[in-house]
Each structure stands twice: as C-alpha cells, then as structure tokens.
FITI-542357 format. One line per 2 residues: for each residue x, y, z of C-alpha. Coordinates in nm, 4 decimals, m for minus. Each point is the difference from the previous one (the first is absolute). Layout:
X,Y,Z | ...
// end
This chain:
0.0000,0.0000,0.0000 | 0.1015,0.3650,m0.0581
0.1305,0.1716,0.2686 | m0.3079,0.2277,m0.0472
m0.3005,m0.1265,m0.0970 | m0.3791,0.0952,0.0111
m0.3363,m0.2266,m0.0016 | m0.3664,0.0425,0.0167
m0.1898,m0.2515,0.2068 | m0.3142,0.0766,m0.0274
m0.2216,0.3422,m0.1497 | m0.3352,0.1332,0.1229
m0.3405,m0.1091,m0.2020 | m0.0820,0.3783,0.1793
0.2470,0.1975,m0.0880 | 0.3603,0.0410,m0.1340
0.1091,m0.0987,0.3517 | 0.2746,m0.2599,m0.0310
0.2138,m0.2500,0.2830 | 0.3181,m0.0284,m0.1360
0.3740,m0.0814,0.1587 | 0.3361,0.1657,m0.1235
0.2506,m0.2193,0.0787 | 0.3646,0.1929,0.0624
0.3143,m0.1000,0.1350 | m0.0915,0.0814,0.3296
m0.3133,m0.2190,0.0417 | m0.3921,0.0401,m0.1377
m0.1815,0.2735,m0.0101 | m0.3827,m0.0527,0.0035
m0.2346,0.2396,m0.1921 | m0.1562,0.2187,0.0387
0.2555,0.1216,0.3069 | 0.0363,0.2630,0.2254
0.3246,0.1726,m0.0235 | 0.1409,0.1432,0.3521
0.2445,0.3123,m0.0580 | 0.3353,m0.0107,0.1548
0.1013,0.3356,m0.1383 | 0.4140,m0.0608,0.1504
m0.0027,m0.3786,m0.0015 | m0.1957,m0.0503,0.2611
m0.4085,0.0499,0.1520 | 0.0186,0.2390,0.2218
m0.0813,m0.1089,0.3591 | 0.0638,m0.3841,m0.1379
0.3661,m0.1930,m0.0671 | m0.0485,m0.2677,m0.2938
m0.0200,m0.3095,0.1925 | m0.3081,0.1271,0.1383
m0.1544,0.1606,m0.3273 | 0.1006,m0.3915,m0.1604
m0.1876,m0.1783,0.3600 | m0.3373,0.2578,m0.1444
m0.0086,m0.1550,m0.3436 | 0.1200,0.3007,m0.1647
0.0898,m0.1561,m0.3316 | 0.1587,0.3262,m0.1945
0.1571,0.2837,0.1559 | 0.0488,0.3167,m0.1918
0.3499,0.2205,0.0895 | 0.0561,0.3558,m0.1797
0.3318,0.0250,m0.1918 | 0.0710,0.3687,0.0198
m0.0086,m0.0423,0.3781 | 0.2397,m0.2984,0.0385
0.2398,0.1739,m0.2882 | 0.0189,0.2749,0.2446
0.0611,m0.2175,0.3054 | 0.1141,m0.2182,0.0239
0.0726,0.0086,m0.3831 | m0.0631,m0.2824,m0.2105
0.4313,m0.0960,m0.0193 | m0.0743,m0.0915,0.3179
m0.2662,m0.2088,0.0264 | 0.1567,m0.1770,m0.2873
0.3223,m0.0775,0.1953 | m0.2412,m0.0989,0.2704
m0.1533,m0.2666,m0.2152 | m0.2934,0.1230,m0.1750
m0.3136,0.1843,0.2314 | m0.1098,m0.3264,0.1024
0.3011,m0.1265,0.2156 | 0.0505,0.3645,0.0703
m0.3325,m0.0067,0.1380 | m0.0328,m0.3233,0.1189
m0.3104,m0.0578,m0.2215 | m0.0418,m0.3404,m0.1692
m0.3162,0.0790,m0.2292 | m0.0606,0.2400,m0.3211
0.0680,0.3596,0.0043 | m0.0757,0.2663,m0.3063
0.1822,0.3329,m0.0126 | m0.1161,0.2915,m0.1596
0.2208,0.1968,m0.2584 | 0.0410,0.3464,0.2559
m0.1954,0.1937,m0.2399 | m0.2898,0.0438,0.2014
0.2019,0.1261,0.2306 | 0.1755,0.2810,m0.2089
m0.3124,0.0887,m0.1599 | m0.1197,0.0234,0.3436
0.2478,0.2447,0.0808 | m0.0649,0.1865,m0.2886
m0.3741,m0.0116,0.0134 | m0.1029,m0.0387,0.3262
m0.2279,m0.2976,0.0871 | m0.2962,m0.0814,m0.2209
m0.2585,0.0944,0.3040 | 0.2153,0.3336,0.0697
m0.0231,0.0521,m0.3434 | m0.3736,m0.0495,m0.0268
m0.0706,0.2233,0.2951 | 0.2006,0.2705,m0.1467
m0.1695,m0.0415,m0.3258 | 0.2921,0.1174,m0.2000
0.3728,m0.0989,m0.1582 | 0.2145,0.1935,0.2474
0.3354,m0.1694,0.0441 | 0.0549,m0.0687,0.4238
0.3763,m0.0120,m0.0017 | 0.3162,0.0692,m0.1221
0.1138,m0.3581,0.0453 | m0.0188,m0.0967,m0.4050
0.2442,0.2071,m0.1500 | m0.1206,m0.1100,m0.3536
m0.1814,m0.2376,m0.2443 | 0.0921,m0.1072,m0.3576
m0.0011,m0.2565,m0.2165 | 0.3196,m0.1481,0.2123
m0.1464,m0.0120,0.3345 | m0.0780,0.1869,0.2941
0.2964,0.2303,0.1933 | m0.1366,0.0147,0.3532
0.1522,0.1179,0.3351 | 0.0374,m0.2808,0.2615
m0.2240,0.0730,0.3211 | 0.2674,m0.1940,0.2453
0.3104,0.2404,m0.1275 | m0.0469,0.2096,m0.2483
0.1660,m0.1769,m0.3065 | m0.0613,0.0114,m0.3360
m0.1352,m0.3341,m0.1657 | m0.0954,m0.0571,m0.3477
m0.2441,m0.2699,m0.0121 | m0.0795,m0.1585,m0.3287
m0.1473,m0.3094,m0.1708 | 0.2761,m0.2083,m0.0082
0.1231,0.1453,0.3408 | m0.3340,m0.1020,0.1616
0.0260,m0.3148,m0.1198 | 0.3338,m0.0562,0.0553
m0.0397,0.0795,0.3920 | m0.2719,m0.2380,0.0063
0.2414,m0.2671,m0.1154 | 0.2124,0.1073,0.2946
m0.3227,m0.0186,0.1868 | m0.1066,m0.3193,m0.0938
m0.3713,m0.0856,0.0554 | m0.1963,m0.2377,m0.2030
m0.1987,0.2737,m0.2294 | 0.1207,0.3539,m0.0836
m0.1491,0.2454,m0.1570 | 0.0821,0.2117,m0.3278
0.0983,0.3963,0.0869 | m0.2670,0.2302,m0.0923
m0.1411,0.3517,0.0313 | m0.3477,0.0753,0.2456
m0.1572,0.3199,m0.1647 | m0.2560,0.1231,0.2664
m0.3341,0.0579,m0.0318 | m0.0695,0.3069,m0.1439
0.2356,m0.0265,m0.2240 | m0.0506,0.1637,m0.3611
m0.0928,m0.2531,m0.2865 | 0.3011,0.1284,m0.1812
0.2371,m0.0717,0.2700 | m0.1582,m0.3748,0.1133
0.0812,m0.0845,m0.3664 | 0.3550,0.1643,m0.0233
0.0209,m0.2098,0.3387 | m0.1646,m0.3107,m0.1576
0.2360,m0.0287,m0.2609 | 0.2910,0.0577,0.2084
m0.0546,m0.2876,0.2463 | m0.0984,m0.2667,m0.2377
0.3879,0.0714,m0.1375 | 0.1335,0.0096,0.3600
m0.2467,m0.3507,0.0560 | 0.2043,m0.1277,m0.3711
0.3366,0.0870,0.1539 | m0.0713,m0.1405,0.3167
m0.0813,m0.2908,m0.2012 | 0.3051,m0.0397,m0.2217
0.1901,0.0638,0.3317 | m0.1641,m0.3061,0.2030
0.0609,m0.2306,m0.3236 | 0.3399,0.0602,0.0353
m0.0116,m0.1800,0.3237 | m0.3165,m0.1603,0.1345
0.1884,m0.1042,0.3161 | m0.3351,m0.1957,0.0451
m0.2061,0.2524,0.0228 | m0.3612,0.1276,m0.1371
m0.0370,0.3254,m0.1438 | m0.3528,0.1520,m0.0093
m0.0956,0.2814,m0.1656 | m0.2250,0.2941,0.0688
m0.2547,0.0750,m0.2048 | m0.0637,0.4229,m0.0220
m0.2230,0.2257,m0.1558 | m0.1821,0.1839,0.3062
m0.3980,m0.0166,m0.0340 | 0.0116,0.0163,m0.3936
m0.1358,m0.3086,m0.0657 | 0.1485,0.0242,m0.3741
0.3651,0.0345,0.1647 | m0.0687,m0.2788,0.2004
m0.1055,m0.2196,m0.2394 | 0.3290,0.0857,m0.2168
0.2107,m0.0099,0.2579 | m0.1521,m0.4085,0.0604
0.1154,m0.0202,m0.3938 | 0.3196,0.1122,0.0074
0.1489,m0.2192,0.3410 | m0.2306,m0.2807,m0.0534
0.2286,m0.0498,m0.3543 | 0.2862,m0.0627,0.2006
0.1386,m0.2336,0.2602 | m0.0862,0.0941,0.3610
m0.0615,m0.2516,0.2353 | m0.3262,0.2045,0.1163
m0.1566,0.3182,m0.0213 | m0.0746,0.2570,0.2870
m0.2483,0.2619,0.0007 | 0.1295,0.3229,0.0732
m0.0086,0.4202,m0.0637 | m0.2799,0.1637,0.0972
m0.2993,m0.2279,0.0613 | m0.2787,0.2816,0.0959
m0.1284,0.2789,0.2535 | m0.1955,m0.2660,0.1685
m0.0716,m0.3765,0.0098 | m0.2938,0.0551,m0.3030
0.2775,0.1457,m0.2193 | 0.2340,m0.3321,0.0633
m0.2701,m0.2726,m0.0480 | m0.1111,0.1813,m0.3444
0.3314,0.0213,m0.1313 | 0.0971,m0.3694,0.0943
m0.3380,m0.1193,m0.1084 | 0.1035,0.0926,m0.3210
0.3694,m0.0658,0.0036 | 0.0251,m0.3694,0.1558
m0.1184,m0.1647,m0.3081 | 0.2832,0.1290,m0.2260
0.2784,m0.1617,0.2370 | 0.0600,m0.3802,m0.0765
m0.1478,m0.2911,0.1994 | 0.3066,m0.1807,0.0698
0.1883,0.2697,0.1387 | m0.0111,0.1298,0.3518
m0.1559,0.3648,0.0600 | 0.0406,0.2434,0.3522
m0.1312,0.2798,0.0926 | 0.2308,0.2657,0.1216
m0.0678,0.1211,0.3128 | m0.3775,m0.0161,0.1164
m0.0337,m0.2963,0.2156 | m0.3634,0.1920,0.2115
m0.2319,m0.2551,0.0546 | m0.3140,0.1987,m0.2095
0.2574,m0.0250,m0.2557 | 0.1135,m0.3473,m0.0081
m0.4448,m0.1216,0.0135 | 0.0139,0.2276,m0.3125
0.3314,m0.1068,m0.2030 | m0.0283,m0.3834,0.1014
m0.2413,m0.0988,m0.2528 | 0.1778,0.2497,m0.2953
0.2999,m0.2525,0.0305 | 0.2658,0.1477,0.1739
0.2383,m0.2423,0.1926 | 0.1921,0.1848,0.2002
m0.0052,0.3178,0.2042 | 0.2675,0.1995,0.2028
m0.1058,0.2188,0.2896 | 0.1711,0.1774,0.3475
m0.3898,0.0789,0.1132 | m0.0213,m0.3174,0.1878
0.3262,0.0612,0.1928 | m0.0271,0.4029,0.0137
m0.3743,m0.0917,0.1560 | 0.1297,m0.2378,0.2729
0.2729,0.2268,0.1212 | m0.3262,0.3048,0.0275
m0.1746,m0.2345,0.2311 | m0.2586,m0.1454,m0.2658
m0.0687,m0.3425,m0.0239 | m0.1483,m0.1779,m0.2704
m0.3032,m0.2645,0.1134 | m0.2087,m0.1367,m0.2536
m0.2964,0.2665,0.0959 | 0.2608,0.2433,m0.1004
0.2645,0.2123,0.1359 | 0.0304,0.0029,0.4159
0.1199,0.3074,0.2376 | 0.2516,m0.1360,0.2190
m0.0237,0.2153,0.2519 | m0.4132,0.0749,m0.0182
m0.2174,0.0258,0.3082 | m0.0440,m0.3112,0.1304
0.2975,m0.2227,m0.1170 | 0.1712,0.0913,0.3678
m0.1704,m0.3028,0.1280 | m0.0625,m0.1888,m0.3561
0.1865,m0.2936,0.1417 | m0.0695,m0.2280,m0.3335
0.2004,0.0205,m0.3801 | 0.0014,0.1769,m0.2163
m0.2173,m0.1367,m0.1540 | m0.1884,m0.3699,0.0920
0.1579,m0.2970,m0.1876 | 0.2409,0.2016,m0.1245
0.3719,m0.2372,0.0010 | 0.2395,0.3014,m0.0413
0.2938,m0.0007,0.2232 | m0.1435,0.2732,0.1817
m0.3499,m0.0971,0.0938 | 0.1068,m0.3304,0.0820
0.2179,0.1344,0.3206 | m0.1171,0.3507,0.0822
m0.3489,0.1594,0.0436 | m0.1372,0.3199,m0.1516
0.0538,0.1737,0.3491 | 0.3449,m0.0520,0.0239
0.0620,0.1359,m0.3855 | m0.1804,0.2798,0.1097
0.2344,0.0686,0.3248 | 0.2673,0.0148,m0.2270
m0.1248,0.2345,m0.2315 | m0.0942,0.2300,0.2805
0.3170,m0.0202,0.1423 | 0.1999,0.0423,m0.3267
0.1903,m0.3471,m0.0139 | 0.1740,m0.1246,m0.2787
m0.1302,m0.3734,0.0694 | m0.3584,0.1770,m0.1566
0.1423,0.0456,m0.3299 | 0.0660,m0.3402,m0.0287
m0.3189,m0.1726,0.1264 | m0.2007,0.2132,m0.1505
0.2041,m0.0851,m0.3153 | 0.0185,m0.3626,0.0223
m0.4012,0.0081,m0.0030 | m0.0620,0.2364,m0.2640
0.2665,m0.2090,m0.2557 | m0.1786,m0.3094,0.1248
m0.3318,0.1081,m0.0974 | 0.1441,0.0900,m0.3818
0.1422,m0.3110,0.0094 | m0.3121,m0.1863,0.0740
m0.2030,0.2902,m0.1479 | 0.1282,m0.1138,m0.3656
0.0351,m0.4085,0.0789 | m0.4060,0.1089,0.0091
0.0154,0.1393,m0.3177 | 0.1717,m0.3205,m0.1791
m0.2626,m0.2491,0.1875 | m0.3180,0.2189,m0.1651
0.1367,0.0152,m0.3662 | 0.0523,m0.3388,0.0455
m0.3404,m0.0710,0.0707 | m0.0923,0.2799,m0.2696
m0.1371,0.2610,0.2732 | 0.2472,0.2823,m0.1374
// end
C-alpha cells in the first residue's frame, strides 16, 4: 500500500455525507474527523500522550509559528514533529500563509466587523509573485516566505499531509484584486507542487481550493488543481460573512472535487457548522474553538455548551456530563472543575480540555455510525 492512501467505505442514500479512512504513515484517520489545533506543536493545556489517550486521530500544527521557534532545522534534527513531540499518530501542517495574510489583513471576523480592507500591521513588508517579506513577531527579522520555502520547511517539519502556500484575500476584498489574488496562488499551489515532487519524503500534499464567494472562481479554481496530483484538496480563502454564506458556496463547490480524494475544511470545526457541512461531503475539519472554549470555562455536553463556573455547579457533585467516559468525568465532578476555575488553576485548562476534545472525538465517531446507517 502507498504510504498515503484514501478510501470510501460507505456514502449516504441522504446526502453527500460519506465514512471514509485516510490511511498515512502515522496510523488511520477516520472520516469525517475532527481536527484539534496545536498551533506550536502542541494543544494547549494538553501534552500528546494525552491528546493520543482522547482519540484525537489528526492534529493540526501552524508552520510559520514553529519556523519562528523553534524553527523547523530544528525539529528536523530532533527527528521530525512527531518524536519531537512525542506524538505517535497523524499530524497536517498548514503552509504559514494564513498566518502572514493574517498579519497583513487582520482576522477574517476583525475584518468583517470593520467592514473594510485596512491593512492591521506593518509585519508583511511585501507581496509579489515570489512570496511574502514579513517581519518576525519573536525578533524582528526579515523572512521571505515562498512556495517552495513553505514547502520546504514542512519537509523539515515532517507531518503526514502538508499543505500548498497560498494567499487569503479578506472579505471585502475588490473583485479585481480576489482574481489578481486567484491567479497568483494557484501558481504558488503549482510551485509548491513541483517543489514536493522533488521529494515526497512520504508525504501528502493537499491543495487549497480559492476563489472567495464567487462561485465561478471556485468552480475554476476545482478545474485547475483537480488536473494535477495532490493527494487531497482543502477548502480554504474566504468562505462567507456567516455560516449561510459557507454552506451555499460548498453546496455548490463539493461536487466539482473528485470522489476518491480526501477534502478538509480549513478552519471551522463549530458544531452548527459541522450538522451543516457533514452531509455536503467534507471529511475533515481543523478548529482551536474546542480548546480556546475549554480554557474560557465552557464545556461542551450534548444539550450544548456548559458554564463552568454557573450558579449552582458549587455543589454539582456529578460529571460533566452523565455517561460521559472522558478522562475527566470519570475522576472529578463538575464542582471541583468549577473550584478551579474560580480559583484560577492551571489543572482547569486541562480538564476542561480533556472533555471538550472527548466530546469531538465521540461527537464525529456519531457522525460515521449515522451515514452508515444512511441518517446523514
């Protein structure tokens, strides 16, 4: 077998919804997944042994961060991020343009909120058809970060899947300037391409298809990647002002990538979101929401999202949750979690943590059981 491979077991009679398993050479990945963020190689509040004990089958880690620190030379002479990290099962790194872009254009909800293209930072110095000069946040250096340099870190890197180096246009971006942008990343995606054939080092390359809310774009964009050799395809740019926005566009965009090929969503992993993608197709999906909610005291139960330290949990001397078999419910009660949150210790973070990645975990094992029985 290939050392990366993907297969569908089984598609909805309902829907588009599909089970599927991407095998890497790391372990099996079931679809469709949940995909925790470990934005420096790690969950925050959680080491890897105990993300692996959860079931957390794919972790994502950001390259710009770990080429800043502790730069990707050195994981590499470590090993590769998984015996640097003490991780035994997949990871996926991004291609650190998201982050750059996010220097340059702020966050796609600041961005919304502002309702406008202003630029939030110095930090990118420039952008051509070479790459991106940015500043580094940690001490101020210059770095020129192109296709073939993305990729090449992520060789140093070493996860399972990478990711091709492209542009994120905001928003409210211009139509002129989302197609300038357009064409410029589906070139950086072909040299990131011809780069990675030069040395698979046993590794998948996805790439992202672009073209913002223009549907037309989109479906081009599907044309042009889907005639070369990724491994998969990710979904990426700007997917909408709101969740109505993301479900039309995918609606119509999920039926021009191919079957056999695996798809992911780039970062929206909300659980409104994940009822509405599921049955479009999508296998994957990457998201810190889970992780940033648990260390803000919410807690995800299956009636939805729980106040750790609401009136009443000071004596809620139960789980979480009932029945619930994370780590966490099955030694401590909703009381204590809550003492800790009131008194600011650390120990929260990761209870609260442990439960919320549990309930992904077993949030999209539900998933796969309900396509299978064409419910989806």
């Amino acid at each position: 077998m290939s050392y990366f491979s993907f297969k569908v077991i089984h598609t909805s009679k309902k829907s588009r919804a599909r089970v599927g398993k991407i095998y890497t050479p790391h372990g099996v990945i079931d679809t469709p997944n949940f995909v925790a963020v470990g934005t420096n190689g790690a969950l925050k509040a959680l080491d890897s042994k105990t993300a692996e004990l959860a079931g957390l089958q794919l972790m994502f880690a950001n390259t710009y961060h770990l080429m800043l620190q502790p730069g990707a030379d050195a994981i590499a002479q470590a090993g590769g991020i998984h015996t640097f990290m003490n991780r035994t099962q997949p990871i996926i790194t991004d291609s650190g343009g998201f982050q750059v872009f996010s220097l340059a254009y702020g966050g796609v909800s600041d961005e919304i909120k502002s309702k406008g293209t202003k630029q939030h930072s110095n930090s990118v110095l420039k952008i051509n058809e070479e790459g991106v000069l940015f500043r580094s946040y940690r001490d101020g250096a210059k770095i020129l970060l192109t296709a073939e340099r993305s990729i090449q870190e992520q060789k140093k890197i070493g996860a399972d899947i990478i990711v091709c180096f492209d542009e994120l246009p905001p928003y409210h971006v211009s139509p002129e300037s989302l197609k300038r942008s357009f064409d410029r990343t589906h070139r950086w995606e072909k040299r990131s391409l011809d780069e990675h054939l030069k040395n698979k080092n046993n590794q998948a390359l996805y790439a992202v298809v672009h073209g913002g809310l223009d549907l037309e774009l989109r479906k081009k964009s599907c044309k042009i990647l889907t005639a070369l050799p990724y491994d998969g395809f990710a979904l990426g740019g700007s997917v909408g002002k709101n969740r109505e926005e993301m479900i039309t566009m995918l609606t119509h965009i999920m039926p021009h990538l191919p079957e056999d090929k695996p798809n992911h969503l780039l970062g929206i992993g909300d659980i409104p979101s994940l009822d509405a993608a599921v049955p479009l197709g999508i296998d994957t999906f990457d998201s810190a929401h889970p992780t940033k909610a648990a260390r803000h005291g919410l807690l995800f139960t299956k009636n939805g999202r729980l106040r750790a330290i609401q009136g009443g949990n000071a004596t809620a001397f139960r789980p979480i949750e009932d029945g619930c078999t994370c780590y966490t419910c099955q030694h401590y009660t909703l009381a204590y979690l809550c003492h800790l949150f009131k008194a600011n210790e650390l120990t929260a973070f990761t209870l609260a943590t442990i439960h919320n990645i549990h309930f992904m975990v077993n949030l999209m094992a539900d998933y796969r059981e309900k396509i299978l029985r064409d419910e989806v």
